[in-house]
C-alpha positions in Angstrom: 219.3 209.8 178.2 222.1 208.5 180.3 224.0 205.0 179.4 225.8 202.9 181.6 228.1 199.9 181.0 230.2 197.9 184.0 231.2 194.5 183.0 232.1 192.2 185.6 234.9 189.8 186.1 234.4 186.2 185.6 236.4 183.3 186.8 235.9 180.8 184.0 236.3 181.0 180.5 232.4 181.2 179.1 230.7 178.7 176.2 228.4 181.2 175.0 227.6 184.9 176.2 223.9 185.5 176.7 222.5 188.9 176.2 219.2 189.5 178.2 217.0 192.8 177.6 215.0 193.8 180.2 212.2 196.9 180.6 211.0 196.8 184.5 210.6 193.1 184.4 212.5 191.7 187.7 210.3 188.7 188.4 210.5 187.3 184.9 214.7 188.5 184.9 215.4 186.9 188.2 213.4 183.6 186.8 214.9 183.8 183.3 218.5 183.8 185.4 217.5 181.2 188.0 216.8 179.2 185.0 220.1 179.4 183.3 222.3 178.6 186.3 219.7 175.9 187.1 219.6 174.0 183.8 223.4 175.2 181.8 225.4 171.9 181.0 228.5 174.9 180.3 228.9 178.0 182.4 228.1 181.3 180.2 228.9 185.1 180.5 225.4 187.0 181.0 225.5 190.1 180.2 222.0 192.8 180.9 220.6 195.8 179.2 218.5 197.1 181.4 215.8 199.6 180.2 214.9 202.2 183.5 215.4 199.8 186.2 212.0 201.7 187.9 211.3 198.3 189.7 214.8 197.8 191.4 216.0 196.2 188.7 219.0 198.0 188.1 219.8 197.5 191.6 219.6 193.9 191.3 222.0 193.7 188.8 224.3 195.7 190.4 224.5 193.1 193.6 224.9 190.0 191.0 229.0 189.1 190.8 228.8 187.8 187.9 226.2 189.3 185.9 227.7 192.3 183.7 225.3 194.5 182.5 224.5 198.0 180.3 221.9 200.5 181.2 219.7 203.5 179.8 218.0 205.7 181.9 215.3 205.4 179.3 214.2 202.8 177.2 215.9 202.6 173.9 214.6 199.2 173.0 216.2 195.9 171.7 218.2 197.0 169.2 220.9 199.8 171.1 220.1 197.3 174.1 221.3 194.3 172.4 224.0 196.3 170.5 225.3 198.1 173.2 225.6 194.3 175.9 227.0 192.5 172.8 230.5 194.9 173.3 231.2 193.3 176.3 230.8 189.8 175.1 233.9 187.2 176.2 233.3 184.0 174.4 232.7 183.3 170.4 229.5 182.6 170.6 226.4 185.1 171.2 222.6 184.2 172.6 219.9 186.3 172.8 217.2 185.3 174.9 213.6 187.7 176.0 213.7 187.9 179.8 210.4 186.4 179.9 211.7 183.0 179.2 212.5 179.7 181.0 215.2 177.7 180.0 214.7 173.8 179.9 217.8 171.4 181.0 220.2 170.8 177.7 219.4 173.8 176.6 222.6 174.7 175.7 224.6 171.7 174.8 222.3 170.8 172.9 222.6 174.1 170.4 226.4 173.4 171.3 226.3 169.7 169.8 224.9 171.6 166.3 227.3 174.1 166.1 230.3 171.5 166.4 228.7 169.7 163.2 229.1 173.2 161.2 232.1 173.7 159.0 232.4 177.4 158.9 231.0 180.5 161.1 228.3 181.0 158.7 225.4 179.5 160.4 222.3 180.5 163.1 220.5 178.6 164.8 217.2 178.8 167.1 215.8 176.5 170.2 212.2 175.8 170.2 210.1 177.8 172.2 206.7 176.3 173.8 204.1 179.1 174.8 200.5 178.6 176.6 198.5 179.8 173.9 198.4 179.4 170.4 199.4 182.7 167.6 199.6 180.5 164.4 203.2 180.7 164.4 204.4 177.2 163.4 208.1 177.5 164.7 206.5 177.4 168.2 204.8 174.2 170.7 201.3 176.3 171.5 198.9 175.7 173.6 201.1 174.5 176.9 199.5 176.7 179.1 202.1 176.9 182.7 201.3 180.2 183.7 201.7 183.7 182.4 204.0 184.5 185.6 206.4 183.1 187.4 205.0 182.6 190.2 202.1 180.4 188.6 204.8 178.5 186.6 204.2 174.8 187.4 207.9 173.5 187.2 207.7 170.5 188.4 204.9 169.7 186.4 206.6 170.8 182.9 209.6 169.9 183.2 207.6 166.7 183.3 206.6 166.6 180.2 208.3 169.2 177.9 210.2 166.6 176.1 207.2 164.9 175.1 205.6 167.3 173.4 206.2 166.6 169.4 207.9 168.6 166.7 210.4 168.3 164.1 213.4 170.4 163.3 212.4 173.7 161.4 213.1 176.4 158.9 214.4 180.2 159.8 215.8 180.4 163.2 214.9 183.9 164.1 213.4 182.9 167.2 215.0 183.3 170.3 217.0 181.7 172.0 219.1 181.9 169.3 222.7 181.3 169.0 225.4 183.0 166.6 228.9 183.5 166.1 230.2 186.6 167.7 232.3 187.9 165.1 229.2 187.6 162.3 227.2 189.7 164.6 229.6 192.1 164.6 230.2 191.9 161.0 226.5 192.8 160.0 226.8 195.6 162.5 224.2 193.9 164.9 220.7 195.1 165.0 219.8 198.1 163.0 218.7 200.7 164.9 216.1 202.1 162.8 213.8 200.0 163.3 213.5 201.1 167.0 212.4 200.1 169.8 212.7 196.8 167.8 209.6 196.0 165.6 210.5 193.8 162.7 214.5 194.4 163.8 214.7 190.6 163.9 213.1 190.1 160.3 215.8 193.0 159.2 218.7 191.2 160.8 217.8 187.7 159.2 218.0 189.6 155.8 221.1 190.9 156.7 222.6 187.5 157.7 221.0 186.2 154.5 223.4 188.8 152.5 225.7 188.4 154.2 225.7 184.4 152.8 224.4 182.3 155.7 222.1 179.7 154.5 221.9 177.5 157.4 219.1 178.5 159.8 218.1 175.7 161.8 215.4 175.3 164.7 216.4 172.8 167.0 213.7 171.0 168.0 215.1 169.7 171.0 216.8 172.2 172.5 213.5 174.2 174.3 212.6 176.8 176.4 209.0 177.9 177.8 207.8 181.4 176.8 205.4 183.6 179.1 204.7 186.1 176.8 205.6 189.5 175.1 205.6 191.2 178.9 207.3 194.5 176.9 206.2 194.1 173.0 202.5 194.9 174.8 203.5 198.6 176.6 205.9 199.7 173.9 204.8 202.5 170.9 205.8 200.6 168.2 207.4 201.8 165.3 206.2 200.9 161.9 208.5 198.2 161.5 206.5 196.5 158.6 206.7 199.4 156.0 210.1 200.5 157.1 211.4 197.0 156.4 209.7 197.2 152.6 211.2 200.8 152.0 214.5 199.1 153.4 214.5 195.9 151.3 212.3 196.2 148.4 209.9 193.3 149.8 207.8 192.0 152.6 209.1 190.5 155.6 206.2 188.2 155.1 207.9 187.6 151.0 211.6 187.3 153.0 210.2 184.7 155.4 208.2 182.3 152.8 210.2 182.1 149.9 213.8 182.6 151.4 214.2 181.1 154.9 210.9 178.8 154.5 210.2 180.0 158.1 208.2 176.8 160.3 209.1 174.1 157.3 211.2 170.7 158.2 214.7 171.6 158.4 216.4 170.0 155.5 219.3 171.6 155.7 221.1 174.7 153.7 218.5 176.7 152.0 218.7 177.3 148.2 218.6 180.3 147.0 215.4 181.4 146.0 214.4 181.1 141.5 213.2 184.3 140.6 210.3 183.6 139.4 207.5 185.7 137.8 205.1 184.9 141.2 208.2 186.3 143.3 208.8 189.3 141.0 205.1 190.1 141.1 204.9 189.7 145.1 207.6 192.1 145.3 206.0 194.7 143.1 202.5 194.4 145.3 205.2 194.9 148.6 206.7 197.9 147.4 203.2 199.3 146.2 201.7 198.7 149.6 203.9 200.9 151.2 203.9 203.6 148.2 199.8 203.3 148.4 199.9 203.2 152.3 196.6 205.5 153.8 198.0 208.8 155.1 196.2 212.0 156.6 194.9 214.2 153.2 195.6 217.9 154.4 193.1 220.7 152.6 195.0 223.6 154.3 198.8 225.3 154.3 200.7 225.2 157.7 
C-alpha cells in the first residue's frame, strides 16, 4: 500500500481542524466541502484522507489550495485514515465529520459557544445529526427524508425548516460531527487500529476517553447537520468489531453505552460514574460469555 501526506499552507489561523475520510465518494466530498465554506461562522483547516481516489477524487484534492490532505492507495479505513489527517492538524481543536454529510449554518459556533463554557480539556462533544429514515437510534432527528444524494438534496427547502424540528440536548456524543481537543486525541493515541476498517472503533474510542476521565459528553441539540447515509459502512468487509470490543474491554458496547454514557438520554450534565451493581456485574459476565460461547466452524479432520 502506498501513503501520501502534503499539507497545504493556509493564510489564517484555523478555529477548529476538520478531518474528512473519504472512500471514492466525490459528489458527497465536494458537497460536504461546499457546505462548510457555505455555512462556517470561523474559518477551519480541512484536512482529507482519501481512500483510492478511483473516482478523481484524489485529483480533486490535489487542485484545492487550501484543502491538505493524506492518501492510501488502498483503503485502510477510518481509523489509520483519521489517525494519519489528524498529524497535520493546526488549531487545538479536532472535528471529525463522514463525507456524506451537510453542514447546517452555526454549525460551528455553536459547538464553539460550549466549549468556551468548559473549564478544562476534558470534554467531547457531538452536533445533532437529522437523517431521512428512521434506525432507532435516539441521538438522531429521523425521518427528514431530503434525498439520499446530493443532487436530490432540497436545500432550500431544509434549510427551511431544520431548526424546527424538536429535540433536546442528549447523552454520549459519539456521533459525528464531533468536536475534541487536539491534544486529548493525541493523548489516547487516537483511533485504535484494531478495530479496522473502523467497526465499533468509535464505541472503543469513547471507552478510551472515558478512562482517560472525561465525563462530559454532550449532544448539542442545536448545532445540526443532515446525514445521507453510510455511502462506505455498506461496501466495506467489516471486521467483527462487536466481539473484538468485548475481548478488549471485558463488556458490551451496548453495556458501555447504557449504563456509562446514557447514550440518547437528556443531557444533564457530567455523568457519574456508574454503582457497580449486581445487574451490571451480571451483564458483564453474560458479555464476556457471549464472545467465549460465540458459534465457530467444528472441524472433524487434521490439516
Amino acid at each position: 500500500m502506498i501513503y501520501d501526506c502534503q499539507k497545504k499552507e493556509i493564510s489564517f489561523e484555523p478555529v477548529f481542524t476538520i478531518l474528512i475520510p473519504s472512500w471514492n465518494n466525490l459528489d458527497y466530498l465536494k458537497f460536504v466541502v461546499q457546505s462548510i465554506y457555505k455555512n462556517s461562522v470561523h474559518k477551519h483547516q480541512i484536512i482529507v484522507h482519501i481512500n483510492e481516489g478511483k473516482d478523481g477524487s484524489l485529483e480533486w484534492i490535489k487542485e484545492q489550495k487550501e484543502i491538505s490532505y493524506s492518501y492510501s492507495s488502498e483503503n485502510c479505513g477510518v481509523c489509520y485514515g483519521f489517525n494519519l489527517a489528524s498529524h497535520m492538524a493546526d488549531s487545538p481543536y479536532l472535528v471529525f465529520i463522514d463525507d456524506d454529510l451537510y453542514l447546517c449554518p452555526d454549525w460551528d459556533e455553536l459547538l464553539l459557544a460550549e466549549i468556551k463554557k468548559m473549564p478544562d480539556e476534558k470534554w467531547c462533544i457531538s452536533s445533532t445529526m437529522i437523517e431521512p429514515t428512521d434506525k432507532g437510534i435516539s441521538c438522531i432527528i429521523p425521518n427528514k427524508n431530503f434525498g439520499f444524494h446530493p443532487s436530490e438534496f432540497d436545500e432550500e427547502l431544509f434549510l427551511s425548516e431544520y431548526k424546527s424540528y424538536p429535540k433536546e440536548d442528549w447523552n454520549g456524543s459519539q456521533w459525528y460531527p464531533m468536536v475534541l481537543p487536539t491534544m486529548v486525541y493525541r493523548a489516547v493515541g487516537g483511533l485504535s487500529p484494531e478495530f479496522s476498517p473502523g467497526m465499533y472503533s468509535d464505541p472503543d474510542f469513547m471507552i478510551k476517553l472515558w478512562h482517560y476521565g472525561i465525563r462530559y459528553y454532550k449532544g448539542v441539540s442545536a448545532s445540526r447537520a443532515y446525514h445521507f447515509g453510510s455511502r462506505s459502512t455498506g461496501r466495506v468487509k467489516r471486521n467483527d468489531g462487536r466481539s473484538e470490543f468485548i475481548l478488549k474491554w471485558g463488556l458490551s458496547s451496548n453495556t458501555f453505552f447504557n449504563n456509562y454514557l446514557k447514550i440518547g438520554t437528556e443531557f444533564l450534565g457530567y455523568l457519574p460514574d456508574p454503582e457497580e451493581t449486581n445487574f451490571l456485574k451480571f451483564k458483564k459476565w453474560i458479555d464476556r460469555w457471549k464472545v467465549k460461547f460465540k458459534t465457530r466452524p467444528v472441524k472433524f479432520w487434521k490439516e
